[in-house]
N, C-alpha and C positions, 0 to 999 in steps of 0.2 A: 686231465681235461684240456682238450684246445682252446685256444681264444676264442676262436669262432665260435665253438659250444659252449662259449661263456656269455657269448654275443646275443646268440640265439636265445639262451635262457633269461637271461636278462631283459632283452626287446618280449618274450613271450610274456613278462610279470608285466614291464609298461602297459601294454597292450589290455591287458586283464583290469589295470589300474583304471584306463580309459573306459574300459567296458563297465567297471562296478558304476564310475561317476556317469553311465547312462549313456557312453557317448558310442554314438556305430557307422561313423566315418574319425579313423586315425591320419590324421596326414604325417607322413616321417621323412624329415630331409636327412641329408647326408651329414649336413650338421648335429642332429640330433644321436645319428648312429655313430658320430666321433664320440658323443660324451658315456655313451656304453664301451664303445672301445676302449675308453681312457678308464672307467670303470669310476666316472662320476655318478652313473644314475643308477644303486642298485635296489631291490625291493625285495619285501614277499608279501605277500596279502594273502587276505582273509575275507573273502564274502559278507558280507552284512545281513543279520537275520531280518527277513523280512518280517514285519507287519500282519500281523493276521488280523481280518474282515473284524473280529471280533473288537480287535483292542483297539481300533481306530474309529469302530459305534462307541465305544466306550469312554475315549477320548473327546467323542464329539456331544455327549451328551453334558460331560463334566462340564464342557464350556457351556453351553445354553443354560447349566442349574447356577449360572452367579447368580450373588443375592442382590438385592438390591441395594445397599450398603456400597458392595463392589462398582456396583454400576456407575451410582452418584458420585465415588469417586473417581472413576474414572473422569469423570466430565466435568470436574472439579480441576483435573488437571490439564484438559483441553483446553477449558477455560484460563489458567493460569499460562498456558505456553502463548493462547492468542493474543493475550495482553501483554506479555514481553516485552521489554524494552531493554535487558540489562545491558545488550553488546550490539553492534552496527548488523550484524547479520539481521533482523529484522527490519532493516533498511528494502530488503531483496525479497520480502515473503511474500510471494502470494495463495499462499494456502497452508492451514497450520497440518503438518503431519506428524502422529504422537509413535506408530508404530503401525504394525500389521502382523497379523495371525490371533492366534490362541493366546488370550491376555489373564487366563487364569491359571497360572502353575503350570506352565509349559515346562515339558520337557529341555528341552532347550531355549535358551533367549542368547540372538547372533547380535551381537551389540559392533555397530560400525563407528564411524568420526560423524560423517555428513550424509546428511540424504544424495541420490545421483542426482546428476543434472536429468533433470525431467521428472521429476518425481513428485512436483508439486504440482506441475502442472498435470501429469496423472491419476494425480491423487493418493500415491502408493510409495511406499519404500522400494526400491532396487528394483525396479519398474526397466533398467537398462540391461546394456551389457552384462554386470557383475552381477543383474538381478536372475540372466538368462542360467549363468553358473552356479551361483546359489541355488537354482532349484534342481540341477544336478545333484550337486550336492546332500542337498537337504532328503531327495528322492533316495537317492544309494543310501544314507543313513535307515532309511524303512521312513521316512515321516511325506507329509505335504505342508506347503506354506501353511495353514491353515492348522496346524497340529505343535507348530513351532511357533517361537514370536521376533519378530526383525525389528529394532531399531536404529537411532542413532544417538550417539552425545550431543550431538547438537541438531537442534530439531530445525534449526531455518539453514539455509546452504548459503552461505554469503555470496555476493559478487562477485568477489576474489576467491576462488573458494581452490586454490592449488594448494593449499595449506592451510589450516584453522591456526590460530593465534593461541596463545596464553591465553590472555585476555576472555576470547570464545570459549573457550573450556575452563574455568574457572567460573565464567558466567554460568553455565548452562549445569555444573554438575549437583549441585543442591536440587535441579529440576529431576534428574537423572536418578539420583538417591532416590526419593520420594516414588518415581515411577516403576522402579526395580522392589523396590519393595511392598508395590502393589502388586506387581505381577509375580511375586515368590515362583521364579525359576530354579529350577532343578539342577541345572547348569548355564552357566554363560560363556560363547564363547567369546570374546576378543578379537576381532577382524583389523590388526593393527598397530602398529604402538604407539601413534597416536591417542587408540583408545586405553594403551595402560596409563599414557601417561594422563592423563583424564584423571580415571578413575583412585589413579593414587596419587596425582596430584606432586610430581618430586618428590615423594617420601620414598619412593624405590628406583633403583636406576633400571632404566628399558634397557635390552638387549637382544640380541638377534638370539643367546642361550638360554634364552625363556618359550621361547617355541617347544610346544610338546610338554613343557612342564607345568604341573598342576599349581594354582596359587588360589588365594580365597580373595573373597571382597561380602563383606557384609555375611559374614559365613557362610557363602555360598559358595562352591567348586568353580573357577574361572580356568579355562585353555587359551592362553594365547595361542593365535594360530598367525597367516597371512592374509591379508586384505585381498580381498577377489579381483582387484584392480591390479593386483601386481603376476596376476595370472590370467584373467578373464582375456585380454583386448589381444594377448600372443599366447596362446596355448602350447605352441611347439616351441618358443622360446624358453617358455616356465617351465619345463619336463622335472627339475628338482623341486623347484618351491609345491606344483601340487602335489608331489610323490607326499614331501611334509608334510602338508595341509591335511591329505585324504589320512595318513598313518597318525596326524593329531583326531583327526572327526572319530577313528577307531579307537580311540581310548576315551571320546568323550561316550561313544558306543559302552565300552567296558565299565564305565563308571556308573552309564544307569541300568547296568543288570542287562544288555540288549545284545 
């Protein structure tokens, strides 16, 4: 086989890659057809089964049957995030946001660091840039916003918010526990390593060789993946990391039978 016809084969999986995450304009510079040359970017995918009419009335009734129980707590913890005070980040809030989607046993729950910039003021999580790619995403997996649940570990965005602190994440993770284990997800994924390191807190060292490998939290199935930020704002930059990301979301596919 020539290069070229390794070229060719290669840029045709890219291309496929872009198409499952929904997308139907590829832009391709010349940069990008060097990292195929060099045989940085290679792939094989697998189509994602869609969703049938059926299992998404089905979905959508489970959430309307919460009981009542669920509900009040839910609002129990609304109430505890608007009185907040543990860390400065509540210095910057103006408006408490707990999460968005299906908050009763979702299929998946996409756990990030911080809400976007603007998302308070929208009223929504991932309301931005990252929120446009997430619903890529979330589409090619067979789901909608609405069928998944988005949060964050830390529910206010600080002022500085180029990075959360210790301090922020330590604060907010007791809130974090409590509301994960309201929403008994199916899977979570990890948009981070800020958010591993959150969630376990120094007891595990983060690593770039935790991508794609499965870990638990509260015996729940956890994917570290990457943060949509480090793909969303240059798409033809990121050609590797979503290759990752998309072949992590397909075995969070494998795992719930999909």
């Amino acid at each position: 086989m020539s290069e070229w016809t390794t070229i060719i084969d290669d840029l045709t999986q890219y291309i496929q890659v872009q198409k499952e995450l929904g997308e139907r304009d590829v832009p391709i510079s010349i940069e990008t057809l060097g990292l195929f040359r060099t045989g940085a970017v290679t792939m094989k995918t697998t189509p994602p089964v869609p969703r049938t009419q059926s299992e998404s009335v089905q979905s959508r009734t489970v959430e309307k049957s919460e009981s009542v129980s669920a509900v009040s707590g839910k609002e129990d913890f609304v109430k505890q995030i608007d009185g907040c005070t543990r860390c400065t980040g509540h210095l910057g809030r103006t408006k408490v946001l707990t999460g968005r989607g299906k908050s009763d046993s979702p299929d998946v729950l996409f756990l990030t660091d911080l809400p976007e910039e603007g998302d308070a003021e929208r009223g929504e999580f991932y309301s931005g840039i990252c929120g446009r790619f997430m619903d890529k995403v979330v589409g090619a997996m067979g789901y909608t916003r609405e069928e998944v649940y988005f949060t964050a570990m830390c529910k206010c965005r600080p002022i500085d918010a180029q990075r959360i602190s210790v301090t922020e994440i330590l604060a907010c993770s007791e809130l974090l526990k409590k509301q994960i284990a309201q929403i008994r997800p199916r899977v979570i994924v990890a948009l981070g390593a800020a958010v591993l390191q959150g969630l376990f807190q120094g007891r595990q060292a983060v690593s770039a060789q935790m991508l794609g490998k499965w870990m638990q939290y509260e015996n729940i199935p956890l994917m570290p993946t990457y943060h949509p930020d480090r793909i969303a704002p240059h798409p033809e930059a990121a050609v590797s990391a979503r290759r990752i990301m998309w072949a992590n979301m397909k075995l969070v596919l494998e795992k719930l039978g999909r």
